[in-house]
C-alpha positions in Angstrom: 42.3 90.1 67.9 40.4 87.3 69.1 36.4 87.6 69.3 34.9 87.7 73.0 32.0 85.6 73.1 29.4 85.4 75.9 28.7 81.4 77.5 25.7 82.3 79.1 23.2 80.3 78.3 19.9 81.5 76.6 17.7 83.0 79.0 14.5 80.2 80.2 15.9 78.1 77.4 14.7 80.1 74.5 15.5 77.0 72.0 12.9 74.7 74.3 9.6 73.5 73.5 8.1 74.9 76.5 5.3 77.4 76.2 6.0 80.9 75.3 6.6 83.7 77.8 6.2 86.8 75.7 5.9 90.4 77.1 3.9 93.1 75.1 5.2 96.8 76.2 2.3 98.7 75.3 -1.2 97.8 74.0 -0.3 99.5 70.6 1.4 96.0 69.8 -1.3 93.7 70.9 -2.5 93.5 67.4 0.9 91.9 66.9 -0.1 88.7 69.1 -3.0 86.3 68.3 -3.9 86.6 72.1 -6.0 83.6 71.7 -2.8 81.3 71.6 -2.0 83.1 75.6 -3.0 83.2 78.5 -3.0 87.0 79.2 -1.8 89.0 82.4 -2.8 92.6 82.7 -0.3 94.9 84.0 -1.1 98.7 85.6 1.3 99.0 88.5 0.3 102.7 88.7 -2.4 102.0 90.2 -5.7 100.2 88.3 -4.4 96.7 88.3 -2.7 97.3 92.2 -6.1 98.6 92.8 -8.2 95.6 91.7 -5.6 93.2 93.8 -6.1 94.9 96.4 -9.9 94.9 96.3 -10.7 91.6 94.8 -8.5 90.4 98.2 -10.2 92.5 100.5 -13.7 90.6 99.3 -15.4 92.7 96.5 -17.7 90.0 94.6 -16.5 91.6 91.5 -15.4 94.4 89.5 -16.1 95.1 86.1 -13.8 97.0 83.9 -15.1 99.1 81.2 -13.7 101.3 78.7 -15.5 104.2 78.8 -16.4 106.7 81.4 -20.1 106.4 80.4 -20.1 103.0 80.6 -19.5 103.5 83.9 -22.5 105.3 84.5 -24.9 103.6 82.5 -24.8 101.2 85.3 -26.8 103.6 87.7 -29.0 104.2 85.0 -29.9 100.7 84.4 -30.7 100.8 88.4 -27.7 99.0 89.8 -26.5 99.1 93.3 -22.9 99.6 92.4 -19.8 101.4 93.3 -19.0 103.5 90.6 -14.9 103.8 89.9 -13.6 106.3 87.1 -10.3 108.1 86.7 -8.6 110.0 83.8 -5.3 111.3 84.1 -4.9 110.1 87.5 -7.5 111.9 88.9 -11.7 110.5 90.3 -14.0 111.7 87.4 -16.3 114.1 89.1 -19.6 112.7 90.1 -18.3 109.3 91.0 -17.7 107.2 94.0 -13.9 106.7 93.8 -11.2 106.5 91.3 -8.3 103.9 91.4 -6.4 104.7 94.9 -5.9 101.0 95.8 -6.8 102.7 99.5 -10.3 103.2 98.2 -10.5 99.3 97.8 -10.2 98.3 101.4 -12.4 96.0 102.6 -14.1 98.4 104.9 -15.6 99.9 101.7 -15.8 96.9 99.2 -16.3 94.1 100.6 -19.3 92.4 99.3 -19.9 95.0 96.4 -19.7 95.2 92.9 -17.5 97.8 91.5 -17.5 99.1 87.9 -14.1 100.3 87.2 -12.7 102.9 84.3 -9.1 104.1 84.0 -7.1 105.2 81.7 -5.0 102.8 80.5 -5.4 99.3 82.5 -9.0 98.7 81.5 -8.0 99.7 77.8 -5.6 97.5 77.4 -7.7 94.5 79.1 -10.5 95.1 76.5 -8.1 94.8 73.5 -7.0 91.7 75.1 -10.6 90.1 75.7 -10.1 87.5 73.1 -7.2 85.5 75.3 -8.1 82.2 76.5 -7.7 83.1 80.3 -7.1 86.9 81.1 -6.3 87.4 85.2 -4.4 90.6 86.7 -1.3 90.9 88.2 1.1 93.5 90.6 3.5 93.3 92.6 0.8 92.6 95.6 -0.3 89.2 94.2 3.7 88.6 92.3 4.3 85.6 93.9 1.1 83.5 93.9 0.3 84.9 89.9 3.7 83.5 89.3 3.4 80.0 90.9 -0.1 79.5 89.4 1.4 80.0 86.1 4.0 77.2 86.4 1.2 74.8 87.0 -0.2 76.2 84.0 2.5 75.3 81.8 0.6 77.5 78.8 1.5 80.3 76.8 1.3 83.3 78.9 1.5 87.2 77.2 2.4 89.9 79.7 0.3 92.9 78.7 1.8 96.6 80.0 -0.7 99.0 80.0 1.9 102.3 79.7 0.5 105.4 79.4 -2.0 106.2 76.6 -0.2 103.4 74.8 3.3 104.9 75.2 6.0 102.3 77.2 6.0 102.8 80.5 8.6 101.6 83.1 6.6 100.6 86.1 4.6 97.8 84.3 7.4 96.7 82.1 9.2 96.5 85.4 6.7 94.6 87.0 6.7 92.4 83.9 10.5 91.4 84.5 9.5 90.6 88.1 7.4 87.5 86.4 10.1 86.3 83.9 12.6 86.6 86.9 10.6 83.9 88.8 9.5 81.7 85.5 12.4 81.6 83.4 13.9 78.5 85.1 10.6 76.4 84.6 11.0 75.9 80.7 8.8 79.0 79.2 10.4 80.2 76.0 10.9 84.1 76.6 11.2 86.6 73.7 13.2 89.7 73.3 10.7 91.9 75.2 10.5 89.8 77.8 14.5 89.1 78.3 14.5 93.6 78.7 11.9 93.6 80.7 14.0 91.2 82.8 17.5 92.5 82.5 15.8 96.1 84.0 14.3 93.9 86.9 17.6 92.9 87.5 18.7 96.4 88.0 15.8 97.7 90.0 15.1 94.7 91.6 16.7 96.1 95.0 15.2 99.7 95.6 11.9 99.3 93.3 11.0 102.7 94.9 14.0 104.4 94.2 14.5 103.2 90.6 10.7 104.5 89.9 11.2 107.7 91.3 12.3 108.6 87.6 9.2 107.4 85.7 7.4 110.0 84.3 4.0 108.3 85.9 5.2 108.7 89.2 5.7 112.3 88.7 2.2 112.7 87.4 0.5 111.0 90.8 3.2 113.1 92.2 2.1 115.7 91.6 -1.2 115.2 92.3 0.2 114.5 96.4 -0.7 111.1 96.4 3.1 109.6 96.7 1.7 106.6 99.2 -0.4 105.2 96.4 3.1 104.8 95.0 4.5 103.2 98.1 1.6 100.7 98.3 1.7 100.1 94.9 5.4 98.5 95.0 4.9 96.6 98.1 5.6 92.6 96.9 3.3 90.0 98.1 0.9 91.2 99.9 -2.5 89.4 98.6 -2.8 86.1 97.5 -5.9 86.5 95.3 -6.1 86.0 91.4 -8.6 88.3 89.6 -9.5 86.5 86.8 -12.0 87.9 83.7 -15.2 86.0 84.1 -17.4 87.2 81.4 -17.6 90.6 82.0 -16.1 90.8 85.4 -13.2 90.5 87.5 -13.7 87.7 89.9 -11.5 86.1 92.5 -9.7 82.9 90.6 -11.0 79.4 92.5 
């Protein structure tokens, strides 16, 4: 019997000299990368990195990320007019201003502020990235314009999925095949991560909502009655803006 072989050629030329397109599925493997050699994108579709879009477009002058909820709150202590953001577990810490709804970051309530920002897992895994050479955020809101300022970029690029308490998730791994899907043809070299996260784009790519109605995430915020935050989160294209790590904060990119 004669063996079947498949023509297709190797996804975004993986035999190219181009830069490298690499997707880490949970921040568990970023020890794996020398994040320095990349330019690092932070996914949290559910909802941190959605939220900071969102408000980063709608004219905050920054947000910072921190790790910790006392971080967070140190802030006020050191006598700082700033919004205070912190959630665990999908849910607003108690005692603070909001959590990571990207409806609290309209610009009704942002624009012009400061906001220090904690979650659970999209502000861990930016911190583990914090020695990349250029770390901005990206979701579905800003897919578009995060993927065409990356052509010009031309550089390695690592796509960072938050997950869940650094488990794989399937809404930022998702999200992640959204990039590849619009830079493979523009001669990055994608690894096998990134060729996954792709081939479930592919699948999903034409109900989003639907196919992440079976992510254990989405049950969670679910659960919680916030199901629009899900809606929102998945709408493509929406902003424009870049936030892009500045020091210590969250910036829009120039």
């Amino acid at each position: 019997m004669e063996l079947q072989t498949n023509n297709t050629p190797p996804l975004g030329g993986r035999g190219a000299s181009g830069p490298k397109l690499h997707a880490c599925l949970t921040p568990a493997l970023i020890p794996l990368y020398k994040v320095e050699d990349y330019i690092v994108v932070i996914i949290d579709v559910f909802r941190a990195t959605t939220s900071i879009c969102y408000g980063i477009e709608n004219g905050a002058e920054a947000i910072i990320p921190v790790s910790k909820v006392e971080e967070c709150s140190a802030y006020i202590e050191k006598g700082f007019d700033y919004l205070l953001a912190a959630e665990r577990d999908g849910e607003v810490v108690s005692g603070f201003d909001f959590g990571n709804s990207p409806f609290s970051y309209t610009a009704e309530k942002v624009s012009g502020k400061t906001v220090v920002l904690t979650t659970t897992n999209g502000t861990h895994a930016l911190h583990l990235s914090r020695r990349a050479k250029k770390i901005v955020i990206g979701s579905f809101l800003n897919l578009t314009a995060l993927c065409n300022w990356l052509k010009l970029q031309q550089d390695n690029t690592l796509l960072v999925c938050s997950g869940w308490k650094n488990n794989f998730n399937l809404e930022d791994t998702l999200f992640a095949g959204a990039v590849v899907e619009q830079l493979k043809e523009h001669g990055f070299r994608v690894d096998d991560p990134a060729i996954a996260a792709n081939d479930m784009y592919s699948l999903a790519k034409d109900d989003l909502n639907g196919y992440l109605k079976k992510t254990s995430h989405s049950a969670r915020l679910k659960a919680l009655g916030i199901e629009k935050d899900i809606e929102f989160c998945l709408k493509v294209d929406v902003t424009t803006a870049i936030p892009v790590l500045d020091g210590e904060r969250l910036v829009k990119l120039k």
